[in-house]
N, C-alpha and C positions, 0 to 999 in steps of 0.2 A: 463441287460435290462428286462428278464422276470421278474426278482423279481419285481424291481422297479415297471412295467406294474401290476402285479397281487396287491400290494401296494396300488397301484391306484386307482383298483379296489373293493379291499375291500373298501376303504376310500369312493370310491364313492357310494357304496353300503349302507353302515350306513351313508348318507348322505340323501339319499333315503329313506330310512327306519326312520327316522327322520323326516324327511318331513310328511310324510304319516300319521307318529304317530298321534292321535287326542292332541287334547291341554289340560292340565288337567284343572277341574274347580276352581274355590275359593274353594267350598266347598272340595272338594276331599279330602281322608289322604293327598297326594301325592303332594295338593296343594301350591304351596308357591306364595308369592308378589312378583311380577314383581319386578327386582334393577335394576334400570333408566342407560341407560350406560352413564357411563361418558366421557367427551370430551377427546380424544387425546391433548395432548398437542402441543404446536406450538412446532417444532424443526428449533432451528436459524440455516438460513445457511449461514450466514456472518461468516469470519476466523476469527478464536481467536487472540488476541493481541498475537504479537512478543513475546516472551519470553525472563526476562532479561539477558544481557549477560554476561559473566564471568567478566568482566570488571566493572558492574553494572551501564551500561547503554542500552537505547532503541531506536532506530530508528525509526522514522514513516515518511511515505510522507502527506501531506496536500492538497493536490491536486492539480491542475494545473490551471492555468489562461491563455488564449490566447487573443493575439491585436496584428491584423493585420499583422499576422505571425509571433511574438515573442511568446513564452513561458513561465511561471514562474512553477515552483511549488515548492511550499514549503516545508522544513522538521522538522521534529519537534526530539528533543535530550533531554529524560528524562532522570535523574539520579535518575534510579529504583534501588542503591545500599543503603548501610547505610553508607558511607563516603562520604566526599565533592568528585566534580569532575572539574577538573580545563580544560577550553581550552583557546584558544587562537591561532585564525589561522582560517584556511576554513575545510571547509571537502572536501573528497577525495572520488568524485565519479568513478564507474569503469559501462561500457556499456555491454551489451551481446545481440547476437543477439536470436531469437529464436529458434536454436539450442544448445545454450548456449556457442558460440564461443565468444572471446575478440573482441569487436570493437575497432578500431584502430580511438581515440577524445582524442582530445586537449584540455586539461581543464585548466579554463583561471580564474587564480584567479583576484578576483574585478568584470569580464565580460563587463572591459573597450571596446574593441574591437566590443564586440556585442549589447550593450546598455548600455548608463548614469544610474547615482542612486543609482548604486550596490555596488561603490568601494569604502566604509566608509572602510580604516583599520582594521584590526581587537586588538579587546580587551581583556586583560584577564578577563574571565569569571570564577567563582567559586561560583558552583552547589551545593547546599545543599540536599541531600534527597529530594528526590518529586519534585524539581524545574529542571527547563526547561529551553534551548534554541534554538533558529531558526534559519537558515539559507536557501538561495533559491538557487536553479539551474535555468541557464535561456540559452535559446540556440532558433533559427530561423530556421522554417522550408522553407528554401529555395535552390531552385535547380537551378547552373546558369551553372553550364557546362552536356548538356545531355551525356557526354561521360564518367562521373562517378556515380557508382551507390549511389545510396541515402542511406539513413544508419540510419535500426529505431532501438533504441534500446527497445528490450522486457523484459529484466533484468537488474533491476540496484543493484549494490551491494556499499553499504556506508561505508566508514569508519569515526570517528568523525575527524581524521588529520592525515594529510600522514605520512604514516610508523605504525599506527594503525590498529588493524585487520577492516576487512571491514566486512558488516552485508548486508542480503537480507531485499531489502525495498520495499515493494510490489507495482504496477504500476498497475495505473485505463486502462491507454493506451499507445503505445509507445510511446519513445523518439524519435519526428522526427525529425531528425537533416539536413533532405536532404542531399546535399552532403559539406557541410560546415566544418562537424568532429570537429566542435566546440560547448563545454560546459564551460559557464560561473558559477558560484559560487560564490555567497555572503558571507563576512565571518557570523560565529558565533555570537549571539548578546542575552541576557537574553529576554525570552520570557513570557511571565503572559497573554496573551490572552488566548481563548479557544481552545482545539482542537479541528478541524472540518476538513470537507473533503473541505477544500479551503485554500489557502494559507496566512498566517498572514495579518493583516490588515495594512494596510500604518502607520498608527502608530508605528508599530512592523516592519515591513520591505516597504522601497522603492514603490508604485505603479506602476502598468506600466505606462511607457509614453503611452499618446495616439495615437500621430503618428509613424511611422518607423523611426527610427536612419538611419541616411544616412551614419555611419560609420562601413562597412560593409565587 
């Protein structure tokens, strides 16, 4: 601690003594031209894209859509590798809480149960380098029995089909699932719209209905 202190003090000493000093002039020996300082640069603080995976593909989310207590968000599945990537199926979400424990949901291939729209079959898809496909989670935040707790998830982890390694897919906000423990899933489907932080456009996947599904 004294060094550090005495440190200090020299620093702030010649800090002082700088200060004090006069300025030199133009004309001086000693004199040089003012160099203009230059801007700092901007430092992003947005995260760096996913990294691809051994597998040579990438997971993203698209963001989330709400009505009237339904959910969509969408996800987007590049094939960042140099060979075709072939699916065919849904993808396989996994929930965690913010601890990072398993939530214990029911994931409901089509999401017949939780909303129409969703449960076009799925097809085989085959990815060429750089190309893409989407698929959507969709789940209602509603709580009908007060004697279970509600259930957000803060992590989601994706795999592109069951029995596939799963991947972290980064969340704008939680999964509120209230106490339902039900996640629906759209399968897979070739994707050529833009990525954005919002979920494919109705061309590309289902819209929301606009009122609630009364089959619940």
């Amino acid at each position: 601690m004294r060094t550090a202190a005495a440190r200090f003090g020299a620093l702030a000493g010649i800090g002082v003594l700088a200060a004090c000093a006069p300025a030199p002039t133009p004309g001086s020996a000693s004199g040089l031209p003012a160099t203009p300082a230059r801007p700092t640069p901007a430092v992003s603080t947005s995260p760096p894209p996913p990294a691809c995976s051994p597998e040579g593909i990438r997971i993203t989310g698209l963001g989330v859509s709400a009505a009237m207590g339904l959910r969509a968000m969408g996800l987007e599945l590049v094939n960042c590798g140099d060979r075709p990537y072939v699916l065919e199926g849904y993808p396989a979400p996994r929930l965690r809480d913010a601890d990072g424990d398993p939530l214990t949901v029911q994931v409901i291939p089509g999401a017949r149960p939780i909303t129409a729209g969703f449960d076009q079959p799925p097809t085989r898809v085959v990815l060429r380098p750089g190309e893409r496909a989407a698929a959507a989670l969709l789940w209602r935040n509603l709580v009908t029995d007060p004697t279970v707790v509600a259930s957000n998830g803060a992590h989601l982890d994706v795999a592109p089909l069951r029995g596939r390694p799963a991947y972290p897919v980064e969340l704008d906000g939680p999964i509120d699932l209230g106490n339902t423990g039900r996640l629906g899933v759209s399968a897979w489907k070739r994707y050529d719209g833009p990525s954005a932080t919002k979920p494919p456009a109705p061309s590309d996947l289902p819209s929301l209905p606009p009122t609630p599904d009364s089959r619940l």
